[in-house]
RODO-2510 file (C-alpha; in nm, 4 decimals, decimal comma):
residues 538
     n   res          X          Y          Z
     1     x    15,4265    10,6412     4,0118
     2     x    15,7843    10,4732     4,0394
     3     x    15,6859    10,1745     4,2363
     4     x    15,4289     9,9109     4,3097
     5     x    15,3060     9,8800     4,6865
     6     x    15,4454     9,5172     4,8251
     7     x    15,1147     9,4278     4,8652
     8     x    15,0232     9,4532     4,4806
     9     x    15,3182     9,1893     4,3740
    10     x    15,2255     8,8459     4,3989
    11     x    14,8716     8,9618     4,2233
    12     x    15,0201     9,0497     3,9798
    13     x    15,2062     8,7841     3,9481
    14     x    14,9123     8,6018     3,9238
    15     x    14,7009     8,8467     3,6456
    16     x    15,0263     8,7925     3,4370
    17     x    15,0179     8,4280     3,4939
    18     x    14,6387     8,4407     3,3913
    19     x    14,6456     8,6566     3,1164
    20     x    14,9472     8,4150     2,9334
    21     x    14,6606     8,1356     3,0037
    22     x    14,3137     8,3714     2,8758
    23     x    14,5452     8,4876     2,5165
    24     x    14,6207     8,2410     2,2966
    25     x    14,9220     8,2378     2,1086
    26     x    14,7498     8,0784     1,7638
    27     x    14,4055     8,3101     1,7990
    28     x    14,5211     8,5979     1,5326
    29     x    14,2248     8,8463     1,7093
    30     x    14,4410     8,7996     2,0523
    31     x    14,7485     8,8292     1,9004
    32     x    14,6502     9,1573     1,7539
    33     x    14,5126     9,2509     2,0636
    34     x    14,8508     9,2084     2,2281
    35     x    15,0398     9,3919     1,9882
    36     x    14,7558     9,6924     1,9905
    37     x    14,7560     9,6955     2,3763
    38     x    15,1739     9,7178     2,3896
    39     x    15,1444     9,9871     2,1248
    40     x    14,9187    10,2050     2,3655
    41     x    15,1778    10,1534     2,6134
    42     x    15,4681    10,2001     2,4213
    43     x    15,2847    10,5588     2,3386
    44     x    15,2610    10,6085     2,6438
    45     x    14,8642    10,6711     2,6579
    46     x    14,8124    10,5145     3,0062
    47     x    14,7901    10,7712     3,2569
    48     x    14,6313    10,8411     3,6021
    49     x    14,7205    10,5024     3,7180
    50     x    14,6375    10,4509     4,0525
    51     x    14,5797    10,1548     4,2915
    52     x    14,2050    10,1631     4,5005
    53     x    14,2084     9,9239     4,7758
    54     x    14,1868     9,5517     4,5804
    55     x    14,1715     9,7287     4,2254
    56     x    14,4066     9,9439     3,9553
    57     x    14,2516    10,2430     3,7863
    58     x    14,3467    10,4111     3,4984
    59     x    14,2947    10,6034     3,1955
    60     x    14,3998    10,5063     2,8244
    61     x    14,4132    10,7722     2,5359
    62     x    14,2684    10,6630     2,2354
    63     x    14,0704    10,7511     1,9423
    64     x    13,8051    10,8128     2,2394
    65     x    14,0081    10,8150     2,6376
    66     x    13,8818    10,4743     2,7943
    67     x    13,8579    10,4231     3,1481
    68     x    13,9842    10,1500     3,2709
    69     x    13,9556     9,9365     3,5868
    70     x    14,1751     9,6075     3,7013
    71     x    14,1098     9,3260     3,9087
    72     x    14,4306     9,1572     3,9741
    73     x    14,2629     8,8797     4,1336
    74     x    14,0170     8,7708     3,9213
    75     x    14,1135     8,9360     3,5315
    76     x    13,7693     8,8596     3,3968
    77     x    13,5996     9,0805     3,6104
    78     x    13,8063     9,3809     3,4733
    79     x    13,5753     9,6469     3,3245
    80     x    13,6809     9,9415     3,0334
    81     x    13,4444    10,1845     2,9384
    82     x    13,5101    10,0847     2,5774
    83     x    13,2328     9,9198     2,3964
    84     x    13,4538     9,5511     2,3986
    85     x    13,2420     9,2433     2,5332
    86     x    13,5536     9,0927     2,6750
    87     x    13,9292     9,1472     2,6788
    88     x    14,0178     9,4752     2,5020
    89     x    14,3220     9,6388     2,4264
    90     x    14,2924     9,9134     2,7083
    91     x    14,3044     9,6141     2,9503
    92     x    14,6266     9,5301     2,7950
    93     x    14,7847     9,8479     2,7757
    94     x    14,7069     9,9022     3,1579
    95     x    14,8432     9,6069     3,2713
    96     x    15,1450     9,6204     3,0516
    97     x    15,1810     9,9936     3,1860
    98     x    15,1497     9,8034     3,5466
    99     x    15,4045     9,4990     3,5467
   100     x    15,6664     9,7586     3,3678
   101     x    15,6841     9,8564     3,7439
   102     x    15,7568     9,5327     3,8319
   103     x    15,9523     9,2967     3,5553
   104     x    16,0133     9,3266     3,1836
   105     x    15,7504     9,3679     2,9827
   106     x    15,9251     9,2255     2,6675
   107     x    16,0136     8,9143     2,8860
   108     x    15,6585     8,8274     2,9189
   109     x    15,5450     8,8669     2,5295
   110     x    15,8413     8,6267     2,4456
   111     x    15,7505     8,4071     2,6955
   112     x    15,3480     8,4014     2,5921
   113     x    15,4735     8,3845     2,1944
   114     x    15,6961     8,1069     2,2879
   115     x    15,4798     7,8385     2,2177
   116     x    15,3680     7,9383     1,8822
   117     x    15,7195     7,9747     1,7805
   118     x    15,8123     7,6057     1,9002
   119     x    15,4781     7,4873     1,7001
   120     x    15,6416     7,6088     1,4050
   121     x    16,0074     7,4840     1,4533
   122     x    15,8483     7,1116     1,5830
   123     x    15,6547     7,1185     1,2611
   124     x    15,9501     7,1701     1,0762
   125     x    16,1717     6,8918     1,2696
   126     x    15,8515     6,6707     1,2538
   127     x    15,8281     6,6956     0,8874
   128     x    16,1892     6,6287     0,8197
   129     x    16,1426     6,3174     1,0784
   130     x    15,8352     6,1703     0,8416
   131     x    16,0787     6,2563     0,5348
   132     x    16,3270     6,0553     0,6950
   133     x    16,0623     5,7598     0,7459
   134     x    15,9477     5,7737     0,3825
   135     x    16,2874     5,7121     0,2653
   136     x    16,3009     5,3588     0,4304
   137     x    15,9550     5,2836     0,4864
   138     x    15,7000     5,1821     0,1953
   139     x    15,3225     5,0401     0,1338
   140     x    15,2103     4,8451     0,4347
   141     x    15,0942     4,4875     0,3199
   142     x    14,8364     4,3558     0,5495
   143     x    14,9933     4,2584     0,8454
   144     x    14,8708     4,3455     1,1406
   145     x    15,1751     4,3174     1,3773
   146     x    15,4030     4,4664     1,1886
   147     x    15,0981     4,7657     1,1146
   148     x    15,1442     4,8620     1,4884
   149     x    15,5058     4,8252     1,4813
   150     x    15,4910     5,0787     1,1667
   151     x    15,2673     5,3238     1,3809
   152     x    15,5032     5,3077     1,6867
   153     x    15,7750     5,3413     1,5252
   154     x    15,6485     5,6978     1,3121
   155     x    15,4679     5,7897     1,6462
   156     x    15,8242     5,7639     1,8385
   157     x    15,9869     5,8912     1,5736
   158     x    15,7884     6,2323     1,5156
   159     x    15,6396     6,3126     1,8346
   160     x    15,9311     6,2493     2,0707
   161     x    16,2331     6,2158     1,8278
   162     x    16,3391     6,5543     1,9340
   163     x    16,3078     6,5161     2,3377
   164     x    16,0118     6,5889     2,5704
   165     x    15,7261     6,7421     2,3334
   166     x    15,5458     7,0272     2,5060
   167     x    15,1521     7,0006     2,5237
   168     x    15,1458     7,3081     2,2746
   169     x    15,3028     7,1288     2,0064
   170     x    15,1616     6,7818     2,0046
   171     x    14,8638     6,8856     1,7820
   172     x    15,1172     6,9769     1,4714
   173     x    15,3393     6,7245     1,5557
   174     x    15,0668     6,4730     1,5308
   175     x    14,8997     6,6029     1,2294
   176     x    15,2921     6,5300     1,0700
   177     x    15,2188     6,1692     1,2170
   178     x    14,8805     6,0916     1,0351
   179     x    15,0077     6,2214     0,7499
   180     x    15,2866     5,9630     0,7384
   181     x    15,0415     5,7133     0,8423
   182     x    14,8173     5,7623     0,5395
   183     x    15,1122     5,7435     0,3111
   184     x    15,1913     5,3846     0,4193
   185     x    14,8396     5,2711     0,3658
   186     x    14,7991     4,9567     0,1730
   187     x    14,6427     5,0107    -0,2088
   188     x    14,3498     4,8036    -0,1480
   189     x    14,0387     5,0022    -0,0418
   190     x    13,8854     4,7775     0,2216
   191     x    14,2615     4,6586     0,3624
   192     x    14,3166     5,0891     0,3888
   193     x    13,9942     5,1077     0,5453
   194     x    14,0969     4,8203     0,7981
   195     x    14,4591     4,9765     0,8025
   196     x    14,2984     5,3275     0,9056
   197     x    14,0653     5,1638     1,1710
   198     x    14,3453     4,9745     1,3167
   199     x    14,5440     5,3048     1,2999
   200     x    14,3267     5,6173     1,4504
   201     x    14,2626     5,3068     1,7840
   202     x    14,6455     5,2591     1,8154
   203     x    14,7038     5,6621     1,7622
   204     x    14,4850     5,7546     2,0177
   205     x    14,5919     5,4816     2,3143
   206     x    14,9406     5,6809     2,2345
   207     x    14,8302     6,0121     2,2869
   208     x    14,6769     5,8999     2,6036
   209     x    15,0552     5,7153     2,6726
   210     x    15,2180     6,0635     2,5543
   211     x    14,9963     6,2173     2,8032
   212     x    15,0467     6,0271     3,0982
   213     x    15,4292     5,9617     3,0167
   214     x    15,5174     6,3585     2,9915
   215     x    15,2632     6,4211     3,3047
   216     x    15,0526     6,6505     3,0717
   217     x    14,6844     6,7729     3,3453
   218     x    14,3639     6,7135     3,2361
   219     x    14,3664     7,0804     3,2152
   220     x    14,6505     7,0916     2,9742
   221     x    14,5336     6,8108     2,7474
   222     x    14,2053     7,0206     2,7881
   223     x    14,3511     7,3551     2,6450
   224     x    14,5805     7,2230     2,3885
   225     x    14,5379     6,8620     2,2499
   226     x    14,2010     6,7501     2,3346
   227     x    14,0332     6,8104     2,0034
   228     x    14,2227     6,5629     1,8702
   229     x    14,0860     6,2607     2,0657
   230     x    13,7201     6,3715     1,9216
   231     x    13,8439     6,3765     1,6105
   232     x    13,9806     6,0411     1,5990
   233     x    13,6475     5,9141     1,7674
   234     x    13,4909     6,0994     1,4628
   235     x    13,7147     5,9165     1,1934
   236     x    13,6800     5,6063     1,3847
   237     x    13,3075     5,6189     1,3059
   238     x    13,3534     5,7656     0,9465
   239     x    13,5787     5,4353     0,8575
   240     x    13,3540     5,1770     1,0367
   241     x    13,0543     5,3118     0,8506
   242     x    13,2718     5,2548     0,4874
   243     x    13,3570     4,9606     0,6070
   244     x    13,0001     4,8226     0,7139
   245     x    12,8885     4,8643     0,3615
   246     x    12,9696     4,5313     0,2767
   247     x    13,0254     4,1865     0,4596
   248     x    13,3902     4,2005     0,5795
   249     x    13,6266     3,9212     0,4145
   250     x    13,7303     3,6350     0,6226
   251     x    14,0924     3,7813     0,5946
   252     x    14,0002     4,0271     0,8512
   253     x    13,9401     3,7761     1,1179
   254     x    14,2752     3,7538     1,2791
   255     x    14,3057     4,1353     1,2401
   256     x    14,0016     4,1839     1,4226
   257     x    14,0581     3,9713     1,7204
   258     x    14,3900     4,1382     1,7745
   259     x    14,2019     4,4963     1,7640
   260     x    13,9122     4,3718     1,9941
   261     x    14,2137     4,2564     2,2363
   262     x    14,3689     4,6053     2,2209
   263     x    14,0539     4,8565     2,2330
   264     x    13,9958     4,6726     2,5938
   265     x    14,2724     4,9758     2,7137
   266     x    14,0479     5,1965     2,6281
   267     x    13,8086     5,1514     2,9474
   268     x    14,0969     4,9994     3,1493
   269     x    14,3799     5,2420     3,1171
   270     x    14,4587     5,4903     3,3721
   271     x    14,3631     5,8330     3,2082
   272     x    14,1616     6,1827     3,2328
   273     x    13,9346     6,1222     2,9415
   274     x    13,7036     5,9332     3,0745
   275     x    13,4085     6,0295     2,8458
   276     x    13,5620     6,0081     2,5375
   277     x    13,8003     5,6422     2,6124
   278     x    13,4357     5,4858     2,6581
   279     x    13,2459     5,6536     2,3364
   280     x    13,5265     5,4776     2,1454
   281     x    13,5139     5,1708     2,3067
   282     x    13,1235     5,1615     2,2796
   283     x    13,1656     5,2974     1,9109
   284     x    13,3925     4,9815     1,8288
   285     x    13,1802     4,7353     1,9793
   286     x    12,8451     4,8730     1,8445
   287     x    12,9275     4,8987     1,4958
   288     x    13,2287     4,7115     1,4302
   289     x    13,2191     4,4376     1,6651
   290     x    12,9144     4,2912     1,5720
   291     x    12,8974     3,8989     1,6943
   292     x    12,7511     3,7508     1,9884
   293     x    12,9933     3,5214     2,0907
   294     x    13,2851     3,8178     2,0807
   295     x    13,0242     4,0053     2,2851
   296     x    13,0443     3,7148     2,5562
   297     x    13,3654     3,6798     2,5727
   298     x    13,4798     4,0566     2,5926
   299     x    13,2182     4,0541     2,9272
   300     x    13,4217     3,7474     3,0819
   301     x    13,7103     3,9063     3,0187
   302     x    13,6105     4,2453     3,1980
   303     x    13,4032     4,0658     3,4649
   304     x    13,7630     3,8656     3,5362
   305     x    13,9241     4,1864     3,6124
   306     x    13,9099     4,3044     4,0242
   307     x    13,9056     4,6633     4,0579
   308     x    13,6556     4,7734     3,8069
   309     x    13,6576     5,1670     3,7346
   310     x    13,3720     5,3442     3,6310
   311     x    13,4775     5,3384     3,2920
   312     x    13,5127     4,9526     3,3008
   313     x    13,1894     4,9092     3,4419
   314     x    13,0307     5,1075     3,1516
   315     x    13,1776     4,8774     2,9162
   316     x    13,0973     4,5909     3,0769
   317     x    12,6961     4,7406     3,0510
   318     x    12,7610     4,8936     2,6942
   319     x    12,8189     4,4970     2,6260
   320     x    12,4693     4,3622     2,8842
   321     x    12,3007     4,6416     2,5936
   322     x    12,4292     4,4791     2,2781
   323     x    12,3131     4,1491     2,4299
   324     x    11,9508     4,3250     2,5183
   325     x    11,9847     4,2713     2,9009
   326     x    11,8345     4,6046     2,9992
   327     x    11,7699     4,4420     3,3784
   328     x    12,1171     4,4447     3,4374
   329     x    12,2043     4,7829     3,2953
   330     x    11,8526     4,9527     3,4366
   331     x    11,9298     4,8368     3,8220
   332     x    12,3132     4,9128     3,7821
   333     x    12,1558     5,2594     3,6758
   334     x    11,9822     5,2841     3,9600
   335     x    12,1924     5,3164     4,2420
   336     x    12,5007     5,4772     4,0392
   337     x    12,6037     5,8435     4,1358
   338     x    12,5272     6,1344     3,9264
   339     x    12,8480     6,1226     3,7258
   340     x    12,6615     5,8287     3,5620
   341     x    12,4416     6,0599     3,3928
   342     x    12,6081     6,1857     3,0550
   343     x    12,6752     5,8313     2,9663
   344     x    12,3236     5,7059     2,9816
   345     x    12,2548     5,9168     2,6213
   346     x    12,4820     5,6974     2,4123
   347     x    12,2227     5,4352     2,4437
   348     x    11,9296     5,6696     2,4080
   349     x    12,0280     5,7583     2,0894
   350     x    12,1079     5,4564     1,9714
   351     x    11,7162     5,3272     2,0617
   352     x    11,5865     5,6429     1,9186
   353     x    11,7804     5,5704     1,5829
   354     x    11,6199     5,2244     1,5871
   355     x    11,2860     5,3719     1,7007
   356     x    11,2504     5,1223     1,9615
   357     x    11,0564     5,3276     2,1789
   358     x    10,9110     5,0405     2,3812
   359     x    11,3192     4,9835     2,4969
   360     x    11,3802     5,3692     2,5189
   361     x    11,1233     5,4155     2,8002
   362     x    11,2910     5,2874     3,1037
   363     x    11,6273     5,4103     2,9978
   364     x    11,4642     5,8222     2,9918
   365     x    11,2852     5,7317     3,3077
   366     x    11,6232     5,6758     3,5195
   367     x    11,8001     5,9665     3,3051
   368     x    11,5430     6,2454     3,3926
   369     x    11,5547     6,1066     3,7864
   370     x    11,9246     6,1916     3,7679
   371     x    11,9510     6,5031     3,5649
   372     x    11,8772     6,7826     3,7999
   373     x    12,1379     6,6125     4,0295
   374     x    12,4317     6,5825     3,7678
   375     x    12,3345     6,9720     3,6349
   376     x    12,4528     7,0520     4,0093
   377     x    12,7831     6,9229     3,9860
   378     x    12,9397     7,2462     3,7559
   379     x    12,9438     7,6041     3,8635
   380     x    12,9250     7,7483     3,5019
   381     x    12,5948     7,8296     3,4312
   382     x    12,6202     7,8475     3,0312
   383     x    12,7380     7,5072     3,0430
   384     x    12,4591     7,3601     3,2281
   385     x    12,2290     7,5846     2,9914
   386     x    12,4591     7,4121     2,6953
   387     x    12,3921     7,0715     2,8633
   388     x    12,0177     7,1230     2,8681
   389     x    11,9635     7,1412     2,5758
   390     x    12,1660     6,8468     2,4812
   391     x    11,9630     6,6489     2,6990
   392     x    11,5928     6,7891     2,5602
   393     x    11,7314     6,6571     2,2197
   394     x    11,8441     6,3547     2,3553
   395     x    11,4407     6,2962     2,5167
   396     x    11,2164     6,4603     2,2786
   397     x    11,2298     6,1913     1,9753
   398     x    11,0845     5,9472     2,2363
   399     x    10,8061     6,1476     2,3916
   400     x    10,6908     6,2891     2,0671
   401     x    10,6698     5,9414     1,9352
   402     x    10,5470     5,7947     2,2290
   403     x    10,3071     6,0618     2,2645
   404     x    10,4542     6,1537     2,6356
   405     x    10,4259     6,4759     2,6888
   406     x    10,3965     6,4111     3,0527
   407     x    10,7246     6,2969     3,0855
   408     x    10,8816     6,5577     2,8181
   409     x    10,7336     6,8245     3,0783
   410     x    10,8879     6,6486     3,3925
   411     x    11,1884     6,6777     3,2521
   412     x    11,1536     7,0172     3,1425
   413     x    11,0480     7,0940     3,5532
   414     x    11,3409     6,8926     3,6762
   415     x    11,5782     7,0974     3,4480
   416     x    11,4829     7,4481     3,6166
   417     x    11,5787     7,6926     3,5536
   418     x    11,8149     7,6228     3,2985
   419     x    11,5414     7,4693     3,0875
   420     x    11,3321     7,7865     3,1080
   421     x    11,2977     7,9246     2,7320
   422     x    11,1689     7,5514     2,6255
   423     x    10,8909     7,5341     2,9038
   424     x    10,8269     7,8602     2,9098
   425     x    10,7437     7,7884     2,4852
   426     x    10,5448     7,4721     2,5807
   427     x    10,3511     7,5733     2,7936
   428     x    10,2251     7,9052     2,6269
   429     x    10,2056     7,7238     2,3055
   430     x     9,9631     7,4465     2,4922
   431     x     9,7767     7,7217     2,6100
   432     x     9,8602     7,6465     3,0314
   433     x     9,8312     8,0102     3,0724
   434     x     9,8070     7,9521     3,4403
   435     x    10,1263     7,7258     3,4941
   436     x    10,3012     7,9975     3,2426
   437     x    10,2053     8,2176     3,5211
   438     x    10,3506     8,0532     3,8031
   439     x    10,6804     7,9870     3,5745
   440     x    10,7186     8,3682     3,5610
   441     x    10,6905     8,3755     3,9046
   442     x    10,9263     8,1094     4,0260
   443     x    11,2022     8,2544     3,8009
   444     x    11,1652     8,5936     3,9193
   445     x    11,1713     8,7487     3,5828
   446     x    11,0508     9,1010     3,6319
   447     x    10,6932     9,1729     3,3860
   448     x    10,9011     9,4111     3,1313
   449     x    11,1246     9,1057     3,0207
   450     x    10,8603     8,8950     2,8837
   451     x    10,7746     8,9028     2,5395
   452     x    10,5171     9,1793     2,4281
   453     x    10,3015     8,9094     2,2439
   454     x    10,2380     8,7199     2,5484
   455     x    10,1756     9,0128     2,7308
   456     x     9,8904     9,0699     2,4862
   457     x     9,7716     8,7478     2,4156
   458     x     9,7100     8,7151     2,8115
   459     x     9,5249     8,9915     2,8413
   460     x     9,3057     8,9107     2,5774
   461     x     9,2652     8,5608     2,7169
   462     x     9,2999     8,5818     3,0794
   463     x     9,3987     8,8846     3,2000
   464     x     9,3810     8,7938     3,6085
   465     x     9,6538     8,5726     3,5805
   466     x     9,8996     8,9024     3,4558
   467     x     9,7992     9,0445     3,8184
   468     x    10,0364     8,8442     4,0627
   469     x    10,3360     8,9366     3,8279
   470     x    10,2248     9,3094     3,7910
   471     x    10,2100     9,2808     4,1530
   472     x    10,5631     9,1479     4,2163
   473     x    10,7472     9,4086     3,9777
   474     x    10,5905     9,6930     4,1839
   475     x    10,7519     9,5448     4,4785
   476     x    11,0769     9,5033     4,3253
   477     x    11,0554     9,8238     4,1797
   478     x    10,9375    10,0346     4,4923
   479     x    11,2297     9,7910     4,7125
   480     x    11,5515     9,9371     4,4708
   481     x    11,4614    10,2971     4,5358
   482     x    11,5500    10,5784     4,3826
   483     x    11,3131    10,7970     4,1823
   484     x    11,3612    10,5822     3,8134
   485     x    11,2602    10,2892     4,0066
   486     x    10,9733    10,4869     4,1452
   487     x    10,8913    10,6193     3,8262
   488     x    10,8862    10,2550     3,6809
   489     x    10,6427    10,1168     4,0064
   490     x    10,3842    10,3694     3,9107
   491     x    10,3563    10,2660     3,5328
   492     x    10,3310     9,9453     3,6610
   493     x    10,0249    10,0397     3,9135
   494     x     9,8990    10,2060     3,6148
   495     x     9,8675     9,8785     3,4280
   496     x     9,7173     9,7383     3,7032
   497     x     9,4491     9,9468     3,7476
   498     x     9,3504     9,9147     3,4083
   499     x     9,3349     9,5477     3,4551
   500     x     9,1359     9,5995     3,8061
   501     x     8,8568     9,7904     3,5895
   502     x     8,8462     9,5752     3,3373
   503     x     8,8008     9,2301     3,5421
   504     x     8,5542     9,5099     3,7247
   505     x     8,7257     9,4551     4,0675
   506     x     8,7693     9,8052     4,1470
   507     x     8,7193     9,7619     4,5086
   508     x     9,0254     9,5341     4,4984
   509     x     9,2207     9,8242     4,3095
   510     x     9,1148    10,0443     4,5570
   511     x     9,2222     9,8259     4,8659
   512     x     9,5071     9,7667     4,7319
   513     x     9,6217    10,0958     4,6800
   514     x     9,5543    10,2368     4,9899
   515     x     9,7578     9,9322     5,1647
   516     x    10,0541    10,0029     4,9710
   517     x    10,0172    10,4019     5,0366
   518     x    10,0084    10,3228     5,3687
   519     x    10,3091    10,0894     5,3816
   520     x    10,4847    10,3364     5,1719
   521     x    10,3697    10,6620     5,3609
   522     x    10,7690    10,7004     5,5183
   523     x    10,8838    10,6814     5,1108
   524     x    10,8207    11,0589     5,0071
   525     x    10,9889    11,0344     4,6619
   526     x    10,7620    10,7511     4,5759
   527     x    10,4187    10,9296     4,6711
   528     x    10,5250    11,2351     4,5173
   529     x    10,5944    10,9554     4,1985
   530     x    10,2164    10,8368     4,3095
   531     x    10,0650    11,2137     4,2446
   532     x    10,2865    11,2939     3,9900
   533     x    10,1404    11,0008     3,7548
   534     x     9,7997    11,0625     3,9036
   535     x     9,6926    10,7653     4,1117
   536     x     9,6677    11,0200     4,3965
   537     x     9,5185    11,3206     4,4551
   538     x     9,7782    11,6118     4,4137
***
């Protein structure tokens, strides 16, 4: 093959465009799958390449020949014959074989290692930037003005002293940044505590600024930088709780006014991150900012403002929680959307750390109303599975101390069916065999999937219920066709006539058996299946 049909060009376009996004340039296992799927092609081992309506066929030679097939259109639905769960070098070779048709291949390797080889040169110039710093800056004394002018200045300095950073290299260019940071800390323990506190708040409103200044998408900041806002959350929390350990010194006053001034962008800055701005605002506030009166007059001060966003009006009832006004937040709760959901947990937790169960109760109420709704809003079903769980942790400590299994179960049924191994367990283990029946049933899971112990234990304990799901796997079985499937709807009607006789309801076995002969009768593969296994005379 010389050329690639017209038709084939602007997929392709795209499949190279999506395979620069799936590889990573700083994962070492895809970077030695690139160079092991340009060696294939370099070999040239691809061969019989050949283009099948919306898909690209082909073989690779390799230790054994792989067969592989391409979807241009969507890359993670390509298949190889090779035993690889996911991406594999065949995949690669084919592909590489393909867009050599088309453009260079060597263009698009430097282009997808181009990133990884800016990371390292903006580490260098970063480093030599901080150098630069250390030779005219020195120990911070405690000042908290000239603190953020310190920060801005190293942040400016290192992140954008050589131009426009690129979202790939603002993780090692910032890592350069803290590091100069923590050398300027003052000696004094609890004023570099303070210092550090004062520092991760002011580092992260700048990564949101770098982020909105340089037009970086949420999907961008997702791929590349977005670990680093939970990890300044994380050291945020690590610092507060050093700090906590004993009563703060009336030095800190004017330093913490200033900083309870400036974590109010958090909630009312324009910016992706939703989730995260407000766990860092409600982190400040619930373990830092500990006084009533600063409590009041933060929620003046967001009240005052017009056009509250959803992240404002969280704060503003992350502050009606400090002050135990559960009225407020519970009706607010109420009528908010679904996107409310994931934010309701932050105060869950905090009420099952304090085991104030009696406050918990209305707060797990109006979260399991709203769960099934929010698990609607994503398409990716290992996420809501991932989510799930996260929310039976979040609800358990309260209805095991509470003694609510009631409402540990609703929630359970309102998470279906993504909440299907944990109520499946419950219920079995609380001996329901009957509503473990009717579980099996509404999630379809064929009788061969569930685990040989329960199998057993059922038919020791109440055999009738196994009936219904027999029942519905011979259906299933006897609707695919073919003579495996046949072959699999007889053992099945085997097992079921050994439960007929021993529930001695033979009559039923036999009624039923003749009504399913009869419906089958046009099926000859699966009554010759029926005689061969002996359920009918030969």
């Amino acid at each position: 093959m010389t050329a690639i049909p017209e038709r084939y060009h602007e997929p392709l376009q795209f499949a190279a465009n999506e395979w620069m996004e799936a590889l990573r340039t700083e994962n070492p296992e895809h970077e030695r799958l690139v160079q092991k799927g340009l060696m294939l092609f370099r070999q040239g081992l691809v061969y019989q390449l050949r283009f099948d309506g919306d898909e690209i066929n082909a073989m690779v030679q390799d230790v054994t020949p792989a067969k592989v097939q391409l979807n241009l259109d969507f890359i993670q639905l390509s298949t190889c014959s090779c035993p690889a769960d996911e991406l594999c070098r065949h995949q690669l070779a084919v592909f590489f074989q393909l867009l050599s048709k088309a453009r260079s291949v060597s263009t698009w390797v430097d282009e997808w290692r181009k990133p990884l080889m800016e990371k390292k040169v903006a580490k260098q110039l970063g480093i030599q930037k901080a150098k630069d710093l250390l030779q005219t800056a020195g120990r911070q004394k405690p000042n908290y003005d000239r603190w953020i002018a310190a920060f801005d200045e190293s942040f400016h300095t290192i992140m954008e002293g050589n131009g426009e950073p690129k979202p790939y290299v603002i993780t090692e260019l910032y890592k350069v940044y803290t590091r100069r940071m923590k050398a300027n800390a003052p000696y004094e323990q609890e004023w570099k505590l303070l210092y550090s506190l004062i520092g991760h708040v002011f580092s992260f409103k700048k990564l949101m600024g770098i982020s909105v200044k340089y037009g970086h998408s949420a999907e961008m900041i997702d791929r590349y930088y977005k670990q680093l806002f939970f990890e300044i959350v994380d050291e945020v929390g690590e610092v507060i709780n050093f700090l906590s350990v004993h009563s703060l010194p009336f030095a800190f006053d004017e330093f913490i006014e200033k900083l309870k001034a400036d974590s109010s962008e958090l909630i009312t800055a324009d910016f992706p991150l939703e989730f995260e701005r407000v766990h860092l605002y409600r982190t400040l506030w619930t373990k830092f900012f500990k006084k009533k009166e600063w409590c009041e007059e933060e929620m003046k001060n967001l009240a005052a403002i017009e056009e509250k966003s959803r992240s404002l009006l969280i704060g503003l009832h992350h502050l009606h929680f400090l002050l135990k006004e559960d009225e407020i937040i519970l009706e607010y709760l109420t009528r908010s959307d679904k996107w409310m959901t994931p934010f309701i947990t932050y105060w869950i937790d905090l009420l099952n750390g304090q085991k104030d169960w009696k406050r918990a109760a209305p707060f797990i109420e109006v979260y399991i109303k709203k769960l099934m709704d929010y698990l609607s809003i994503s398409d990716d079903y290992y996420e809501k599975i991932s989510y799930t769980r996260y929310a039976i942790k979040t609800i358990k400590p309260y209805c095991t101390e509470a003694n609510r299994q009631d409402l540990y179960e609703k929630a359970l049924i309102e998470m279906l069916p993504y909440s299907y191994n944990e109520y499946e367990y419950l219920l079995f283990d609380n001996e329901a065999f009957d509503r473990w029946a009717d579980l099996q049933a509404y999630m379809g899971l064929d009788i061969d999937r569930l685990a040989s112990d329960r199998i057993k234990a059922l038919e020791k304990q109440n055999p009738a219920l196994l009936l219904p799901l027999y029942h519905q796997s011979v259906q299933d079985h006897i609707a695919q066709k073919g003579r495996d499937h046949y072959r699999q709807a007889v053992r099945k009607m085997k097992k079921l006539r050994t439960l007929y006789k021993k529930l001695k309801r033979q009559d039923d076995w036999a009624y039923y058996l003749e009504a399913l002969l009869e419906k089958t009768k046009r099926l000859r593969a699966f009554q010759e299946e029926c005689k061969r296994g002996k359920l009918i005379d030969a």
